[in-house]
Steps between C-alpha positions, in 0.01 A plus 500: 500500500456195325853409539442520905176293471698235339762463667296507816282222387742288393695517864143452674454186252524194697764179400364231239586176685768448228655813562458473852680144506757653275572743739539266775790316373846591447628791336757502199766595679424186730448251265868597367682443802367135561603375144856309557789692562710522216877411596738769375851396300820514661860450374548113481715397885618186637373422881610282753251379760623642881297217599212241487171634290188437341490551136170630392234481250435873463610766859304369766358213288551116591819340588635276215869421626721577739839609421834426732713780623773594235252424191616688212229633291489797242249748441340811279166603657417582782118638712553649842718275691457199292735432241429257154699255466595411189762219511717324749835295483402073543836309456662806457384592189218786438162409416160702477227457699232356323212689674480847656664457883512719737720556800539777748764765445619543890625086449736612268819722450660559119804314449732514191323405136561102546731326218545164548888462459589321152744269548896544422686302248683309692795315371512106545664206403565475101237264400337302189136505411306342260101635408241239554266750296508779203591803698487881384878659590430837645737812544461499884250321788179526339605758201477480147506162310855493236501180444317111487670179604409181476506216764781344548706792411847522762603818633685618797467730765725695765211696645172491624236740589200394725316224216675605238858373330751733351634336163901490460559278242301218269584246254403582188611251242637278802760761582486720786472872402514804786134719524580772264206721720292509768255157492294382779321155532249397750654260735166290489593438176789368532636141621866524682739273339849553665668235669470480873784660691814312574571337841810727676836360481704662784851634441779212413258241467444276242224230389529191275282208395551126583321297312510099671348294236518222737274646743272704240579801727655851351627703803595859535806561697610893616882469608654780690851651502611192680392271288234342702177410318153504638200352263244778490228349262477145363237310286427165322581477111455314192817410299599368176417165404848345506428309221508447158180465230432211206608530209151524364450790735837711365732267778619833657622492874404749738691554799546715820880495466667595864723817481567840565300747368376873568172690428602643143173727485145529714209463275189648624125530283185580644343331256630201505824332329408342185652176384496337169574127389844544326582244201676282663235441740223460240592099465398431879230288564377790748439760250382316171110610601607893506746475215255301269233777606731792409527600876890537557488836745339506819452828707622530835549112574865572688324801758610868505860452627793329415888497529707356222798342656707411152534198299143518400366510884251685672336450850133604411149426593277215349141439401548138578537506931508132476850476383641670798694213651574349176723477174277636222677752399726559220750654699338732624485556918102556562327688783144603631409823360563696883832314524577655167400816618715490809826376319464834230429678849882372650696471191695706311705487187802323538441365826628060498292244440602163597366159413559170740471137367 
């Protein structure tokens, strides 16, 4: 009885307003289906864009960017028919996205998991390099450091792989030794110190040097199977001074002596060729100020290339321009630094050199 009266006064009882507003507003249920969607994990795909869209805040939300047709992009998540995307490929080379994006999933179609291609070892030209910096060696492109070089450590290399330099010999103790195992050096690294490639002779040909002191002019002639000559380079020169010294000064004589003569070897240093005052030089007038200082070597004063010719004669560059067009020298045939270049470039060992009065 009591049970009934209760339960019949509390249904008759009317709403507090509290209740009552309560009531009003939404129900559990409700409330749970307007909190955000939660975006459910997929297996990690590569997309390509079938065309022009907007990528997206959050699905529906604001446009931030708009991608161009064959945009590769990857994703793992994915709400409805919006997929997260999680990275993309700038400069071919994957990157993550550094906010949540968004981008519809009927823009896209799955390609195959994107790899950007390393790049072959190729082979190339042997070649010398020198390190302008301490390096760490590694096993392979960007694998485990084996060893530390110094700068100006020389190695060479027969391959190369995208940035990186494949090791095939180096110089330790001055004496080149082949890579025992697998070393890699960053080409940035490295500074390329072979000589420049030489200038083609064709088939049955043959150059030589004339040297016309009387002209300051050093010529170089290509003469076919015939015999005919054509001059295929020429520049001005600096020559021996013709002359002899004082006593007081060690009364040598120096001389650019006319002749025959032939490239005996090419000398070629990326460095520079050093020079140093030899003793019977140290008497002249010209060199008392670096003798009496101690100075008697002086690095890369004759340029980076040079052919000895015998009897003591080279053709090689200068530090002094100005005595191009005169007799300076002792002995010696000078040339600008390119010109020097140029001659290595045409020459070869035992090619004729020949010197006019």
């Amino acid at each position: 009885m009591w049970t009934r009266v209760c339960l019949a006064w509390a249904v008759a009882l009317p709403l507090l307003p509290a209740q009552a507003e309560a009531s009003s507003g939404p129900s559990a249920l409700d409330a749970a289906s307007s909190q955000p969607a939660v975006s459910a994990v997929t297996r990690p795909k590569t997309f390509q864009l079938r065309e022009e869209a907007s990528l997206r805040a959050r699905p529906e939300g604001a446009e931030v960017a708009r991608w161009e047709a064959g945009t590769l992009l990857t994703s793992s998540r994915r709400f409805k028919d919006w997929v997260r995307v999680t990275g993309h490929f700038p400069e071919e080379r994957w990157r993550p996205m550094e906010e949540p994006r968004w981008m519809r999933a009927d823009h896209l179609r799955v390609v195959r998991p994107y790899r950007p291609k390393r790049p072959v070892a190729e082979a190339i030209r042997a070649r010398t390099y020198g390190l302008e910096r301490d390096v760490a060696v590694r096993d392979r492109p960007r694998g485990r450091p084996v060893a530390t070089w110094a700068e100006g450590d020389r190695f060479t290399v027969r391959r190369r792989q995208g940035a990186w330099l494949e090791v095939s010999g180096h110089f330790p103790a001055d004496r080149w030794e082949p890579a025992q195992r697998s070393l890699w050096v960053p080409a940035r690294a490295a500074r390329d110190l072979s000589p420049p490639p030489d200038i083609p002779l064709a088939e049955g040909e043959q150059r030589r040097i004339v040297v016309d002191k009387s002209a300051f002019e050093l010529r170089v002639l290509e003469e076919d199977r015939s015999g005919e000559a054509r001059e295929v380079y020429a520049t001005e020169v600096g020559l021996g001074m013709d002359d002899c010294l004082p006593e007081e000064e060690g009364g040598r004589c120096y001389y650019t002596e006319p002749g025959d003569y032939e490239v005996r070897w090419r000398i070629h240093e990326p460095d520079g060729i050093d020079w140093c005052i030899p003793d019977s030089m140290a008497e002249e007038a010209r060199y008392a100020e670096d003798v009496a200082a101690g100075r008697r070597c002086f690095d890369g004063v004759l340029g980076k290339f040079a052919l000895n010719i015998g009897k003591s004669y080279a053709i090689h560059a200068t530090n002094d321009p100005d005595s191009i067009g005169r007799k300076e020298s002792h002995g010696c045939i000078r040339v600008r630094p390119e010109a020097a270049e140029t001659l290595w470039r045409y020459m070869r060992e035992g090619d004729p050199v020949t010197i006019r009065p």
